[in-house]
N, C-alpha and C positions, 0 to 999 in steps of 0.2 A: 356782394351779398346776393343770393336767390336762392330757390329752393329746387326741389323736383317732384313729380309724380308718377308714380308709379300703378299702372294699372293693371288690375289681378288677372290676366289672360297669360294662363300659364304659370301662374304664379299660386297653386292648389286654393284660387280664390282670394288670396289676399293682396290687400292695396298696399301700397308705402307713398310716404310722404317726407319731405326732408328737408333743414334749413341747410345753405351751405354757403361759404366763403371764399374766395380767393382770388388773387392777384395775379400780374404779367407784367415780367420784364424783359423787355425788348432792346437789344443795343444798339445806340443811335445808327440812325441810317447809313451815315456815312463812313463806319466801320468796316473793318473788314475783318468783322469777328466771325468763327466757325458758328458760335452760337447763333440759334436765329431766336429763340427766348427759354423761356423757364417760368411757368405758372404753375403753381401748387394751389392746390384745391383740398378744402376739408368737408364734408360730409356727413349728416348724420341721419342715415335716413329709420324711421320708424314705421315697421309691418304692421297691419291691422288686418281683418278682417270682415266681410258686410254686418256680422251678423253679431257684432259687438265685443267680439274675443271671448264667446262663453262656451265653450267646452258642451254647455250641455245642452246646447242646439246643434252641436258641430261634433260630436266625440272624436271624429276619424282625421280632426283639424291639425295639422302639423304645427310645432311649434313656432311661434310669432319670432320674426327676424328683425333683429334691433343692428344696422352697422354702424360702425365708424369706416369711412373710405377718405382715404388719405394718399394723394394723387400728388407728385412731385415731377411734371414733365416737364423734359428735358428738350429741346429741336437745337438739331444742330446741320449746317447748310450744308449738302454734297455738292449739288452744283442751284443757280440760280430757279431753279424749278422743282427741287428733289431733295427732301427733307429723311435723317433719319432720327425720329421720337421714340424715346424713352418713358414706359409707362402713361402714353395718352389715352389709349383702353381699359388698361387693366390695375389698379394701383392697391395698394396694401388694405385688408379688410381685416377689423374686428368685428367679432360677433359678440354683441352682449347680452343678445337672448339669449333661446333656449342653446346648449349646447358652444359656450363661448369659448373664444379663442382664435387665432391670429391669422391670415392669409396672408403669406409674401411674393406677390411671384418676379419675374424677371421679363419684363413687356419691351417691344422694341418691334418698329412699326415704322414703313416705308415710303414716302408720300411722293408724289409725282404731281404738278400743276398741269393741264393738258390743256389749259387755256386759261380764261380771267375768271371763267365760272366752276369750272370743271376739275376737280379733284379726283386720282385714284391714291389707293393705299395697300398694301398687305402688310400683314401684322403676324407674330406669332406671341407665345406668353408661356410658362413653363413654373410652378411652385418653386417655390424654395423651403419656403418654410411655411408647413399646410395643419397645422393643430385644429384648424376649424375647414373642412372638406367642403374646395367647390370645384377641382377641375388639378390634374397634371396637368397637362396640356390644352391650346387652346391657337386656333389659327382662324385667323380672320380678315375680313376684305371689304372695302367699304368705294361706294363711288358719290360725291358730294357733290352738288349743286349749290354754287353761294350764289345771292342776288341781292 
């Protein structure tokens, strides 16, 4: 269980905030399974506003985003340092504010260890099934420092 925050920079001034859930299964060590785990994660995050969601301080305010984010990732081992993830960026989104409706895309995401701290990744992501608009396409590249 935890949640997240989301801060209005970029975001036409609105904050989000969200409870969220989930688990990881990892096959014992001494396996020599492709899978390296599988954590599913649920999400619900809720948009707000500073200025208390009132239209009539704000008229030109875009409608408040309510999601469900629904993250089903996959790792699976290439070689002892180089992982390829399914949906760990990008995972399926309901909209149930204003303008509701489904985001599915198809996320898949490249990771490389370059040491015991040091992570890189490229990622790309593609809709599937897009009834609530945020993106066809979408490539991405992340460099992580664990400690």
């Amino acid at each position: 269980m935890g949640g997240r925050i989301v801060f209005p920079f970029g975001n036409n001034g609105q904050w989000a905030a969200g409870p969220q859930i989930g688990t990881v299964y990892v096959p014992n060590k001494g396996s020599d399974s492709p899978l390296s785990d599988f954590s599913p994660l649920l999400r619900y995050m809720y948009w707000f506003d500073t200025k208390g969601n009132s239209f009539a301080n704000n008229p030109n305010q875009p409608p408040l985003v309510r999601n469900l984010n629904i993250f089903r990732t996959l790792g699976f081992n290439l070689t002892p340092n180089t992982q390829l993830r399914f949906w760990d960026e990008n995972g399926i989104s309901w909209n149930t504010g204003g303008g509701s409706g489904w985001f599915v895309p198809l996320d898949a995401m490249v990771t490389h260890r370059l040491s015991k701290h040091f992570l890189f990744a490229v990622g790309a992501s593609k809709q599937v099934v897009q009834s609530y608009p945020v993106y066809d396409w979408s490539f991405y590249g992340k460099l992580s420092f664990n400690f």
